[in-house]
FIDRENSE-640661 format. One record per residue (C-alpha): residue number from 1; x, y, z. Coordinates in pm, whole numbers, plus 50000, padded with zeros to 5 digits. Example, Ala and Ser with C-alpha at 12.3 -4.5 7.8 and 13.67 -1.06 7.14 Angstrom:
// residues 2
{1,{51230,49550,50780}}
{2,{51367,49894,50714}}
END
This chain:
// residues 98
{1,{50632,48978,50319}}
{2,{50556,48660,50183}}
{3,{50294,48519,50001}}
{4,{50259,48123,49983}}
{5,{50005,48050,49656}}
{6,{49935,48405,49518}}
{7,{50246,48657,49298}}
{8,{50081,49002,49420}}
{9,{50153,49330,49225}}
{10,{50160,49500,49563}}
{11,{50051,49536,49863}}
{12,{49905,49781,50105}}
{13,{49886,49822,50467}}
{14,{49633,50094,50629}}
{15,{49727,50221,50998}}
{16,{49513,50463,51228}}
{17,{49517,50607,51535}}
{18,{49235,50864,51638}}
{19,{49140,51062,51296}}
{20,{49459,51023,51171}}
{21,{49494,50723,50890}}
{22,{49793,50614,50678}}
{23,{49828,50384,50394}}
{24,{50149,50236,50259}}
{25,{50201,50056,49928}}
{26,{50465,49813,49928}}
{27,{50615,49603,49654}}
{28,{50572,49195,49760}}
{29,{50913,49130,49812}}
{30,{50939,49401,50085}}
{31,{51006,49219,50376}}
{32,{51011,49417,50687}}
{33,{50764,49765,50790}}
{34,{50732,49994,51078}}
{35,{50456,50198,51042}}
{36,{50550,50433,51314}}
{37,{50884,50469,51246}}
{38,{50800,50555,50843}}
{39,{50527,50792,50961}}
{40,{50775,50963,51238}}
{41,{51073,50980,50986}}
{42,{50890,51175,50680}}
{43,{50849,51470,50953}}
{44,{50541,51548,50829}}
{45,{50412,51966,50881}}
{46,{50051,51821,50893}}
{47,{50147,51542,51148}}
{48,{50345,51744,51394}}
{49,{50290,51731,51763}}
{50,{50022,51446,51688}}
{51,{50022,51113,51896}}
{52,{50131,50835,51669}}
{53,{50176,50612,51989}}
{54,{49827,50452,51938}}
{55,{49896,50407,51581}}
{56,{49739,50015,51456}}
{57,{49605,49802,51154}}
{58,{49312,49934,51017}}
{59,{49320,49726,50718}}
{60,{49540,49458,50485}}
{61,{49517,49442,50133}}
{62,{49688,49291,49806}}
{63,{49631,49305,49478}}
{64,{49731,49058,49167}}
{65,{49733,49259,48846}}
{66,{49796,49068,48535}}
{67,{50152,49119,48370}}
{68,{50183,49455,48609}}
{69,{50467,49440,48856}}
{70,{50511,49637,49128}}
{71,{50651,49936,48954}}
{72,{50463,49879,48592}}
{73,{50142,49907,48844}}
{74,{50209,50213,49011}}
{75,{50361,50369,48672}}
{76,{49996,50221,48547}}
{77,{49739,50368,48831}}
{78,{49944,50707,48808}}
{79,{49908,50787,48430}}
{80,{49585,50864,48306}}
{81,{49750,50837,47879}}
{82,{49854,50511,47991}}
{83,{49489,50403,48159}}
{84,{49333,50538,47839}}
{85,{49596,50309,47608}}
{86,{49657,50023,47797}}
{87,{49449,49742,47923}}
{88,{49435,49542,48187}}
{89,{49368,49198,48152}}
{90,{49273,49097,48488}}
{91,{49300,49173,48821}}
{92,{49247,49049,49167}}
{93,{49230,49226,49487}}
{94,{49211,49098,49812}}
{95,{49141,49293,50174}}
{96,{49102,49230,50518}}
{97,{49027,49492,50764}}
{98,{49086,49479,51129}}
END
């Protein structure tokens, strides 16, 4: 992916298809994603012998957290004793659904 005037933290695509939905958090540099393919390959129990044919963008989104990089942001969102110690200075989210 690439972003022109913005250094995101991540970003996040949203697919559906039906009642199923599926988001994916990338890092910004991650250049190339099949949705489909991803979804197929994990051989999910709670997905089998569902129709991912139809599967589309639902939504787009990226966020710009100050001084958080991709993997300080997910180590970040995923620890509640670092939420409670650490702050965030800013942050900027942006999201376009389809």
């Amino acid at each position: 992916m690439k972003f022109n005037s913005v250094s995101p933290s991540y970003y996040t695509t949203t697919w559906h298809t039906g009642n199923i939905y599926w988001s994916i958090c990338s890092p910004p540099d991650s250049s190339s994603l099949n949705a489909k393919d991803l979804t197929s390959s994990l051989k999910s129990k709670f997905l089998q012998g569902k129709d991912l044919s139809g599967l589309t963008i639902y939504s787009f989104t990226y966020e710009t957290a100050q001084g958080f990089s991709y993997e300080d942001y997910l180590s970040y969102v995923h620890s509640p004793a670092l939420i409670q110690t650490k702050h965030m200075p800013e942050s900027i989210r942006y999201s376009k659904s389809f």
